[in-house]
N, C-alpha and C positions, 0 to 999 in steps of 0.2 A: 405369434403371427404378426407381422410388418404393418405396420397402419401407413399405407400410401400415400393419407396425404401428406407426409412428411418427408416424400420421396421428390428427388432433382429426374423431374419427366424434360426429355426432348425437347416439345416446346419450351420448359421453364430455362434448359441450357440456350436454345434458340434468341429468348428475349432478354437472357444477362450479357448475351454477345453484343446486344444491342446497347445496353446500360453501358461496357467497359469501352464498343466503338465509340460512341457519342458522349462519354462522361471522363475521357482522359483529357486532360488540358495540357498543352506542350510546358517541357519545364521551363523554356526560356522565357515563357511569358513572365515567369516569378520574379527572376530579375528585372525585368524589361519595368515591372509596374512597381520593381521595390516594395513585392509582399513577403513578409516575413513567415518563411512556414516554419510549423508549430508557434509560433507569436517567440519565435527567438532568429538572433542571427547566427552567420558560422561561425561564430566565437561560444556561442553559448547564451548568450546576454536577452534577458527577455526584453517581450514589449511592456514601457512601462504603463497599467491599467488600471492600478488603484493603489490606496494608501492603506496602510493596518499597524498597528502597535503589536502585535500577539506574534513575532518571529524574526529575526532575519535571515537571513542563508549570505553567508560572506564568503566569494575567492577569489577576491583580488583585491589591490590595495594604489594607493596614489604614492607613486616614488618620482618627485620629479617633475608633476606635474602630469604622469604619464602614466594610466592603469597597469601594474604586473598581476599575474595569478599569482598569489599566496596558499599557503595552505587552509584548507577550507574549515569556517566554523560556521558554528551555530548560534543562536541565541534564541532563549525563550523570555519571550516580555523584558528581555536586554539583560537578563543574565545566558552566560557563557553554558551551554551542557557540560562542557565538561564540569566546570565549576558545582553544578547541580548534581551532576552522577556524586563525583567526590564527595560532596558533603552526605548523601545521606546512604553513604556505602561507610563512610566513616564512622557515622552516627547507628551503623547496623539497622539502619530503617527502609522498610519497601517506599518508593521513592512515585510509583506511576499514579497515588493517588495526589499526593504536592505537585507533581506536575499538571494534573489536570485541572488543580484549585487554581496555580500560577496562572495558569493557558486561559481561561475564566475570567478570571477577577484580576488577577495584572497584580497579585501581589503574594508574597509567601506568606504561607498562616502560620500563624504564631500554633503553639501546643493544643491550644481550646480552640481554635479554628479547624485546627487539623483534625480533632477527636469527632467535631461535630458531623465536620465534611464527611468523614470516614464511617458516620452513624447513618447520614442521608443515604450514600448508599447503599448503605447495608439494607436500610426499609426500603428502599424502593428496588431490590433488587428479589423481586416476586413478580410471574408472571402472573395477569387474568386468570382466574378461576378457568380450569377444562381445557386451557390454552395450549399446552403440549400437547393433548389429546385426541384435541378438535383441528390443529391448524399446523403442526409440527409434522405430528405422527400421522398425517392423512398427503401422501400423495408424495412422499420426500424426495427430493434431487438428489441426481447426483453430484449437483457443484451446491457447498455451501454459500455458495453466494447468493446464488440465487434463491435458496433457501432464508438467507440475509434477507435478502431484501424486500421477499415475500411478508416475512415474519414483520418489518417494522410499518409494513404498507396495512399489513391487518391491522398493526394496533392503533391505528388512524380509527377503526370502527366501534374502538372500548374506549376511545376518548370523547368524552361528553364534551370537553372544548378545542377540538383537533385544529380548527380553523382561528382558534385566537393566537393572531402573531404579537401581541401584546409581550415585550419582553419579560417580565414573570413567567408568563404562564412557556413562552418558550424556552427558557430557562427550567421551568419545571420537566419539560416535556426531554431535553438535552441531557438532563442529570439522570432521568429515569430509563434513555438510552444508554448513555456511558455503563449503568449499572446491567442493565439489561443482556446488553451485546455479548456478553462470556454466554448467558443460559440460550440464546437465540443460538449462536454458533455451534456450540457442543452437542444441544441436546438434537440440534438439526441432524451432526456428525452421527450420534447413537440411534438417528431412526433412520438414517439412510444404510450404517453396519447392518443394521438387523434385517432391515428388512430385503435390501440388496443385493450384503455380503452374506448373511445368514448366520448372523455371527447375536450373542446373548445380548440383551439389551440394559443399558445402565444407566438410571436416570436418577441423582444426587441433589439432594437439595445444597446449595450452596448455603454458607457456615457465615457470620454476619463480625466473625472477628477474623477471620480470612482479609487478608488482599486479592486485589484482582488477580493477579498472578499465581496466587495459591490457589484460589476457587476455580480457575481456569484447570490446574493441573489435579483436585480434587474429582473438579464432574465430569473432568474426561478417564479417571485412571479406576479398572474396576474397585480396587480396593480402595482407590482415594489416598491412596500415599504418596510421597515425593518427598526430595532429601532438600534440606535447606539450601545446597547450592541450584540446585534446579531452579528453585521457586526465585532466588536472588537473581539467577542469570534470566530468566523470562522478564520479570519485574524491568531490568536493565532493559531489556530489550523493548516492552510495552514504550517506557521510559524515551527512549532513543527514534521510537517511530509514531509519535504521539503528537508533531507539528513538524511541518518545512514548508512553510513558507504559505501564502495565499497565490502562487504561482502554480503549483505543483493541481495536476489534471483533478483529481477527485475534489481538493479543495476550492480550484476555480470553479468544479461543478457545483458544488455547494453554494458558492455566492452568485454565480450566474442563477440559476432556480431562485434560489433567497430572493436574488433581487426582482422577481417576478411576483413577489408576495404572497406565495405558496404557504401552505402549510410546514411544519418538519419533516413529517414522516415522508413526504415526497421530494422535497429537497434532501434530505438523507438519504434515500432509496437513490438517489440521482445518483449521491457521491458512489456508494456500492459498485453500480453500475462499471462508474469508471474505476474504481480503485481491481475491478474483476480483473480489468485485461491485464494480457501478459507485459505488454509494453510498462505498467505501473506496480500492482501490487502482485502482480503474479510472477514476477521476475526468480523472484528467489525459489521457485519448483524449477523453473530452465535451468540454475547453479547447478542444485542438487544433480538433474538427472544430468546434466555437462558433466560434471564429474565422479557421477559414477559409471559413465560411458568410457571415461579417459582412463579410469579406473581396470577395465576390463582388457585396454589396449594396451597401454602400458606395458613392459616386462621388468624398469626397476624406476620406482615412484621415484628415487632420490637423482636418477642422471640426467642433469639440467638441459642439455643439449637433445633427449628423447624428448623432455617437456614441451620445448621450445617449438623441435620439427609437427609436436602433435597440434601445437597452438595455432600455427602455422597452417596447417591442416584444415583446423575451425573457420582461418581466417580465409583461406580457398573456396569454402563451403563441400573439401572430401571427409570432414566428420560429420558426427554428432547429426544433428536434425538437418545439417545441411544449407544453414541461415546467414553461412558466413559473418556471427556474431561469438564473441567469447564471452558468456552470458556474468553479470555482474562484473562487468568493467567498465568504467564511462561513466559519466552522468551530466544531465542537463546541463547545468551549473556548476559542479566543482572540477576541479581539473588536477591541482597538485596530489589533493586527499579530501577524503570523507568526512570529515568529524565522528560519523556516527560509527564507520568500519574501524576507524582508529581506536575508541573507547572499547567496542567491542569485543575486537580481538584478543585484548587482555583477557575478556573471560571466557572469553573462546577456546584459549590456552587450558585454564583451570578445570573447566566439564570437562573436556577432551580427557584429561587426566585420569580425572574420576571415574570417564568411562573407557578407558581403554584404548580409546583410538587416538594416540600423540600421533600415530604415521597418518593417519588420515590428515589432522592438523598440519601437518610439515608438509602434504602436498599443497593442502590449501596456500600455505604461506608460502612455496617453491610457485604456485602460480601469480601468485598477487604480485610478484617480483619479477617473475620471467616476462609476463602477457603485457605489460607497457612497452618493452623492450621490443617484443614483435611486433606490435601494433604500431610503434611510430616508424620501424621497419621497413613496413607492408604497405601501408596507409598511410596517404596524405592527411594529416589530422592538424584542427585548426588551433588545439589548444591539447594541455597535458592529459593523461589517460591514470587512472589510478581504479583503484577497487571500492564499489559502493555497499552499501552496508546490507544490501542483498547479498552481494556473496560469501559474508559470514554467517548469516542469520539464518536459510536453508540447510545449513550443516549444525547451527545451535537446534533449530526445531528436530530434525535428525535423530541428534544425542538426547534428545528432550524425548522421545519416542512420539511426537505430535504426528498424526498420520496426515502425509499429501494435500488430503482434503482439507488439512485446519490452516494449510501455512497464509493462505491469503486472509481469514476470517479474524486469525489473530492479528493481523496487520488494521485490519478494522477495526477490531475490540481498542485498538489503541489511537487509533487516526479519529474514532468519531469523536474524543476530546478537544481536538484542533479542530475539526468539521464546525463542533459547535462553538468553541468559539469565534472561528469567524462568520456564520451564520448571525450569532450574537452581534458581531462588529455591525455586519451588514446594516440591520436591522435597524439598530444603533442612530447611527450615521444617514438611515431613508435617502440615498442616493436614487439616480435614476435606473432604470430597468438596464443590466447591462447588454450593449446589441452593439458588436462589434462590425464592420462593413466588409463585404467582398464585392470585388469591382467585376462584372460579365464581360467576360472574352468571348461572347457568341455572336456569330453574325444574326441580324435582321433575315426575317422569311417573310417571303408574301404566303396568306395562304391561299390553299388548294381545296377547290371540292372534294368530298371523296372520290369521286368518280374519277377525277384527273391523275390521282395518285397512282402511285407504285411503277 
């Protein structure tokens, strides 16, 4: 039976008509007052609003005196990702636990550093006594996220020092999330199967010589198996969505809260928050269902000129959801290329392989080539269009057999190593509360009795 109060009643349409009358601001005022919405310009270029060591995001370059877009890189604490994928893909090593020592501490650990890091989490990667039982398995969502960020809001009440923002003890409290966030996420996934879909329920203890990567694909798979390349290409991919920048919405949410002198567990919950919507980490389930919609319309995946009229189509807004977006195209910031869809895609290639689906990959790759092409087209666009590391990474979780429901958690399990360390930074540095200005385009009212109104 419907519980009402969660029902859109007449009046309630009645006074949102009022909210969207009275809360639209004309767009020209934006220019008029030279406000930058989303804190970027139409080039791309954010507002600049604090300093950090822990990232760069590079795409453009000085030629001349004069900015070009280059193709896009990355760095972590000033090495190169790619430079970081290669070596410990080289070195046959899972790589997302060195990237989160790097993101941390600003330095790569030597052998005995890395053993030790990799032991810390292994102990702290146990939940409170009863804690799936009492707080998982009681009341589950349907969005893992929210399930997310329920889970770390609770463990605010099993911490006897929740409130010490003393860097140690927030450092402790960061390391014991990073470990944390696989068991939060998955075993969230197996109480909302069971009890939702009606499907048997599996709950694993994670294994303390696993990687994160492995453990992720241990306590989600009934029998706990998975093949080395699986566990290598997830790893890459934790690896590759693990920092970008203290610009990027979750992260700013992180340090705006931080800077408020909050707790973690609620500066974290913040980041959730934002990293849920679609616009950020939830991009990569729009890929997927974009192209398995394109998928269905199609009649031959390989004729370029069918791809193009379909793309074409997206950009109309006569497919798909109808959003008038080619979902995993664009991004804030890079404009020639991704760094992280670049590295990607190579292993992208290889599972596909493993599992069968090369034509699935050749459409992907038949898009990522045509959809610029239309879009500079169609669209007045102020800078290059290229493919962001969402739209291979929806088609890795795919072949990974990761259900819907994980694709934005994993994105988390790997983002809250960047979260914390700029939370850390913030912290660090005791700057002032960050409170950004908007200027009121409202006119002055005299007021009115009630009696005089309406």
């Amino acid at each position: 039976m419907a519980n009402h109060l969660y029902e859109v009643t007449p009046e309630i349409l009645r006074l949102s008509g009022l909210c969207e009358k009275n809360g639209l601001i004309d767009a020209e005022l934006y220019n008029r007052y030279d406000v930058k919405r989303g804190l970027r310009d139409l080039n791309g270029k954010g507002v600049l609003t604090g300093l950090t060591e822990i990232s760069e995001v590079r795409s453009k370059k000085m030629v001349d005196g004069q900015e070009v877009p280059c193709r896009g890189k990355l760095y972590y604490r000033g090495y190169d990702i790619e430079e970081l994928v290669g070596g410990f893909i080289r070195e046959k090593r899972f790589g997302f636990e060195e990237a989160a020592y790097l993101l941390l501490f600003g330095e790569l650990p030597d052998r005995e550093q890395m053993q030790n890091f990799w032991d810390l989490l292994a102990n702290y990667r146990s939940l409170p006594t009863s804690f799936v039982r009492d707080i998982i398995m009681k009341a589950p969502s349907r969005d893992m996220m929210n399930t997310l960020a329920r889970s770390v809001l609770t463990l605010y009440s099993y911490d006897d020092y929740a409130d010490d923002i003393s860097i140690p003890n927030v450092l402790r409290q960061c390391l014991q999330l990073i470990a944390l966030f696989p068991l939060l996420s998955v075993y969230g996934y197996q109480a909302y199967n069971h009890y939702h879909e009606g499907q048997s329920l599996f709950i694993h203890a994670p294994l303390p010589e696993l990687s994160t990567a492995q453990n992720v694909l241990h306590l989600l798979r009934p029998d706990g198996s998975y093949t080395e390349l699986e566990a290598r290409v997830l790893d890459v991919a934790l690896v590759l969505h693990a920092e970008h920048g203290g610009g990027n919405n979750s992260t700013f949410t992180t340090r705006v809260v931080s800077s408020s002198g909050t707790d973690t567990y609620s500066a974290i919950a913040g980041a959730i928050g934002s990293l849920k919507g679609p616009r950020h980490g939830g991009a990569n389930i729009k890929v997927v269902r974009m192209i398995d919609d394109m998928k269905e319309h199609l009649r031959d995946w390989t004729d370029e000129e069918e791809i193009k009229e379909h793309l074409r189509r997206l950009l109309h807004k006569e497919a798909f959801d109808h959003s008038g977006l080619i979902y995993g195209m664009g991004h804030a910031v890079y404009s020639l290329s991704d760094p992280r869809a670049d590295i990607f895609k190579r292993f992208v290639q290889n599972l596909s392989e493993e599992k069968g689906r090369s034509e699935e990959f050749q459409l992907y790759s038949l898009v990522e080539r045509l959809a610029p092409q239309v879009i500079a087209d169609e669209r007045k666009i102020y800078k290059g269009v290229s493919a962001n590391v969402d739209f291979y990474s929806g088609f890795v979780y795919s072949m990974l057999d990761l259900p819907l429901e994980l694709y934005t958690p994993i994105f988390a399990i790997s983002r809250i190593a960047g979260w914390s360390a700029h939370r850390i930074e913030e912290l660090v540095n005791a700057g002032k509360i960050i409170r950004p200005a908007y200027r009121n385009v409202g006119e002055r009212r005299e007021y009115l009795p009630i009696r005089e109104r309406g």
